[in-house]
C-alpha positions in Angstrom: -19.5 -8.9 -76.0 -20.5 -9.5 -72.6 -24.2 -10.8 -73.6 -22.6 -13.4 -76.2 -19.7 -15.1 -73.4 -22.5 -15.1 -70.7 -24.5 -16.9 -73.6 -22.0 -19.5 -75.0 -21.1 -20.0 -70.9 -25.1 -21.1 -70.4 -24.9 -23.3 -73.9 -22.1 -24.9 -72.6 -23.3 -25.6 -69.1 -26.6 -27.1 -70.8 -24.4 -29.1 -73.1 -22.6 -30.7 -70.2 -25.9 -31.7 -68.1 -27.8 -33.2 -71.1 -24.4 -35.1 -71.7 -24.4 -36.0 -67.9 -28.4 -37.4 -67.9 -28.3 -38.6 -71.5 -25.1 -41.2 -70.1 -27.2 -41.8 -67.0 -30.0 -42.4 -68.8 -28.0 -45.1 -70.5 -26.6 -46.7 -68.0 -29.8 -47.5 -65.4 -31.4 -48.6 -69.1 -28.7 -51.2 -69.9 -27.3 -52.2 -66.3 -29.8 -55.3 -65.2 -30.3 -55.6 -61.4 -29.0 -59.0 -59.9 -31.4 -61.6 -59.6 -31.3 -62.4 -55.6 -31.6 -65.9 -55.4 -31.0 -68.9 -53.4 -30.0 -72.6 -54.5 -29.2 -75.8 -52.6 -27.5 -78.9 -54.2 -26.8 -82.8 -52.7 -24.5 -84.6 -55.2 -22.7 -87.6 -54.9 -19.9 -88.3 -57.5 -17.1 -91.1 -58.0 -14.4 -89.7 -58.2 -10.6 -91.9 -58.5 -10.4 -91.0 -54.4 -13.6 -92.9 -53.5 -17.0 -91.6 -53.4 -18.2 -88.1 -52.4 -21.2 -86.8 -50.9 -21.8 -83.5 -50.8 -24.6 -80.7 -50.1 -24.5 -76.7 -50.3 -26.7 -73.7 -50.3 -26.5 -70.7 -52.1 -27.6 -67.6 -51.2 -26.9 -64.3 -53.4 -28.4 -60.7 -52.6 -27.7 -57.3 -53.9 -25.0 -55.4 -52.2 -24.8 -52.3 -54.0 -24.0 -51.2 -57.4 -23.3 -53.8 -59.8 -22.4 -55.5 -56.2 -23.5 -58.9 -54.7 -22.5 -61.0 -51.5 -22.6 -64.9 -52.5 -23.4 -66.8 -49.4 -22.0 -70.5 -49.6 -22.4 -73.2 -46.4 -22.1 -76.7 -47.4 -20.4 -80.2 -46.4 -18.6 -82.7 -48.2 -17.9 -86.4 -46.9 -15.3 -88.1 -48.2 -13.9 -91.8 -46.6 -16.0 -90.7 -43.4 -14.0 -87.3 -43.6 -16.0 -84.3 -43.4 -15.0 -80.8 -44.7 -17.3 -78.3 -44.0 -17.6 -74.7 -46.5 -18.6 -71.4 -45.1 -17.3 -68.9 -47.1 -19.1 -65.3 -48.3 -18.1 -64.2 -51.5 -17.7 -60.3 -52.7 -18.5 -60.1 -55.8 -18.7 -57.5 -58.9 -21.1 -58.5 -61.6 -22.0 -56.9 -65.4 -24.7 -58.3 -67.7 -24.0 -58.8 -71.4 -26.4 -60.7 -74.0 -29.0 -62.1 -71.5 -26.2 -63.0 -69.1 -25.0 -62.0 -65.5 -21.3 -62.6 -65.7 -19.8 -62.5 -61.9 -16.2 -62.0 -60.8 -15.2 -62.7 -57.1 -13.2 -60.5 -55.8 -13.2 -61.2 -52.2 -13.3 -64.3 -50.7 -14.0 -64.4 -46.4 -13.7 -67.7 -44.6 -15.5 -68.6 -41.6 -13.9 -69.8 -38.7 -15.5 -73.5 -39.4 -14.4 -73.5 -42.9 -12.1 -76.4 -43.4 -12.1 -76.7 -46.8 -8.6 -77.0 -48.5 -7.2 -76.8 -52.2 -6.8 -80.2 -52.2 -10.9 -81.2 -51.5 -11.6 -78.3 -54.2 -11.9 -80.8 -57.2 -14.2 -82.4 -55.2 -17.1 -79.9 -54.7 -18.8 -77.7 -56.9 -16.7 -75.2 -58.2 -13.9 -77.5 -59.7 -10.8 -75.9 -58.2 -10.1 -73.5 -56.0 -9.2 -70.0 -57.2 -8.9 -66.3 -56.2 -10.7 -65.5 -59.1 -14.1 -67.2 -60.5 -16.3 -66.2 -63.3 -19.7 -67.3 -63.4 -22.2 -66.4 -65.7 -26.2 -66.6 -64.4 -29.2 -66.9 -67.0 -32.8 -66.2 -66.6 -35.0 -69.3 -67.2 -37.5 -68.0 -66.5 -39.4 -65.1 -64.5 -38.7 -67.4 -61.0 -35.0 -69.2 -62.0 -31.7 -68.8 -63.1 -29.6 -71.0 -63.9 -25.5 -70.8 -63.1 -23.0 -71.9 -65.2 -19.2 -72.6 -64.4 -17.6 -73.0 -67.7 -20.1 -73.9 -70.0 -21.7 -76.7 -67.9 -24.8 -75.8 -65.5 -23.9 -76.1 -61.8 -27.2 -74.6 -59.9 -30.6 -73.5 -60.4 -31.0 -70.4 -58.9 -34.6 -69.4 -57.3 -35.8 -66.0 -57.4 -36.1 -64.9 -53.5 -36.9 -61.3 -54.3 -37.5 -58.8 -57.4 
């Protein structure tokens, strides 16, 4: 009797690790790393409040798993008012059908970050929220693209692989 519990103990144990590698075999197979990437934009738009200038850079890099810090200085004028943005993003990102799919989950200001809720329509992101989505496709093998909603907002170059 002992012979045949010491047995089924060992199957068991060899069960659970083949269970244990077979999931992590899926998971570094399916997870995508973040393309690290950095983007800069000059608009100007008319808008009903007069006309707005504006230029940012982007600058996204890997900050652990399924993890990436969003980098965003810009400035806006506005009727010879400036705001500035300065702001790093935490984010948590999953890929899903060819695209990255990013939620921010933490939002840090700057100390020169004047950028309000009101001047938010203004700028690139449309509105100012606690919680953005934005969804990232490959172009190609040196740019991404960034999408807010389902209109393009960025294109993303690769810095590193």
């Amino acid at each position: 009797m002992k012979v045949s519990s010491r047995r089924a103990f060992y199957l068991a144990l060899y069960a659970a690790i083949s269970l244990v590698i077979v999931i992590l075999i899926y998971l570094l197979t399916t997870s995508r790393d973040f393309p690290e990437c950095n983007a800069s934009l000059s608009t100007t738009r008319m808008t009903p409040n007069g006309t707005v200038t504006s230029g940012l850079y982007v600058n996204i890099v890997r900050s652990g798993w399924r993890r990436a810090t969003i980098t965003l200085n810009g400035l806006a004028y506005r009727d010879r008012k400036k705001q500035v943005i300065a702001r790093v993003l935490e984010t948590k990102y999953h890929y899903h059908r060819g695209f990255y799919y990013v939620a921010i989950e933490k939002k840090i200001l700057q100390s020169m970050d004047n950028f309000t809720y009101s001047d938010a329509q203004t700028f690139l992101l449309g509105e100012e929220k606690h919680y953005y989505v934005l969804k990232i496709a490959k172009l190609n093998d040196d740019n991404f693209i960034m999408y807010y909603g389902r209109q393009p907002e960025l294109l993303c170059s690769v810095t590193r692989k």
